[in-house]
C-alpha positions as CSV (number, residue, x, y, z in Angstrom):
1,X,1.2,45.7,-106.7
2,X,4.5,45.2,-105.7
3,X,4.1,42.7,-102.6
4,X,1.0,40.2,-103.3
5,X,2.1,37.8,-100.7
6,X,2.5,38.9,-97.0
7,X,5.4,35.9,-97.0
8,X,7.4,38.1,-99.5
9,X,11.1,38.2,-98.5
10,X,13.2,40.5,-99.7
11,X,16.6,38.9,-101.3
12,X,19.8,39.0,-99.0
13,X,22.3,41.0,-100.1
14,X,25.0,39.3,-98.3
15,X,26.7,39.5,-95.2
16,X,29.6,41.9,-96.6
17,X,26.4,44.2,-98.0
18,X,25.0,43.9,-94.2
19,X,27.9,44.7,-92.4
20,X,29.0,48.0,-94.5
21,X,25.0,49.2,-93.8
22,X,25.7,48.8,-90.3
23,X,29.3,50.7,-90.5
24,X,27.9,53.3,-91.8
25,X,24.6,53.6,-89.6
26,X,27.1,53.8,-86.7
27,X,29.5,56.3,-88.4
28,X,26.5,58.2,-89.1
29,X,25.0,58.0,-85.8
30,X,28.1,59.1,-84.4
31,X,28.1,62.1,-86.4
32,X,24.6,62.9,-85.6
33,X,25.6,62.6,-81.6
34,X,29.0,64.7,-81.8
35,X,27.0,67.8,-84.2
36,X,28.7,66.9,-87.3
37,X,26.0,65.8,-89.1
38,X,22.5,66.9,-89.3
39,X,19.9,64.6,-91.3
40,X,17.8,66.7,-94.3
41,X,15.0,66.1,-96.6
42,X,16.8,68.3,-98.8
43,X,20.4,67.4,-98.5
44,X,21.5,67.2,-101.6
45,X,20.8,70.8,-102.7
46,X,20.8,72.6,-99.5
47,X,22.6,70.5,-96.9
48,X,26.4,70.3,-98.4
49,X,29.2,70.0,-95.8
50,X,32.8,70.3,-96.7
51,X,34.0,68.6,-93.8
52,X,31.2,65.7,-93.6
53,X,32.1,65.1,-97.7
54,X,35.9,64.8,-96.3
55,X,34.7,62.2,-93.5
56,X,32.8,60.4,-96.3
57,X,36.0,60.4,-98.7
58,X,38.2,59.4,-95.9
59,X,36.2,56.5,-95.3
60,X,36.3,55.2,-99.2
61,X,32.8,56.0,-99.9
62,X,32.9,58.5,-102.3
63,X,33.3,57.0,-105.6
64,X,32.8,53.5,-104.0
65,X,32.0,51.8,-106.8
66,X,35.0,53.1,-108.4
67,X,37.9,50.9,-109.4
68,X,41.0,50.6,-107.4
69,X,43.2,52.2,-110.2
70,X,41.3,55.5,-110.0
71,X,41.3,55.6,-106.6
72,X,37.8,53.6,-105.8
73,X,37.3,50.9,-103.7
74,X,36.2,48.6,-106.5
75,X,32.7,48.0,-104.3
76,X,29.3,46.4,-106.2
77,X,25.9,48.7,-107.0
78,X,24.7,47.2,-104.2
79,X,27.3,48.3,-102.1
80,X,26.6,52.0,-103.5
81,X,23.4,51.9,-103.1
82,X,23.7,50.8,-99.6
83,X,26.0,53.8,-98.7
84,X,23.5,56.3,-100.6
85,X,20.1,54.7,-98.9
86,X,22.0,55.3,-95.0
């Protein structure tokens, strides 16, 4: 079992980690409200957008992880993973 003590804390990522998950809560949040996004269990075989995939590029987090000289942002794993679990 993964959690044997109820005190268990999960590491801090840090605060640059926290504040791109929020970022992107609201930018997806805000696509939820204006009809540009709709949440799927399925999204990654049946819910493909064009447009939303152009928001997400214009934003830098396609290829996040990338480095700068291919046109990445140079972010951590964590940082990716944080974008792909919002």
């Amino acid at each position: 079992m993964l959690f044997l003590s109820p005190d268990f804390e999960l590491p801090r990522l840090g605060e640059g980690v926290d504040a791109l998950r929020q970022r992107v809560r609201e930018f997806l949040a805000e696509a939820v409200h204006a009809g540009r996004f709709t949440p799927c269990c399925n999204s990654w075989t049946e819910g493909f957008s064009a447009d939303f995939s152009r928001r997400l590029g214009a934003m830098g987090w396609i290829g996040h992880h990338w480095p700068r000289e291919y046109g990445g942002q140079g972010g951590s794993p964590f940082e990716t993973l944080t974008i792909n679990e919002e």
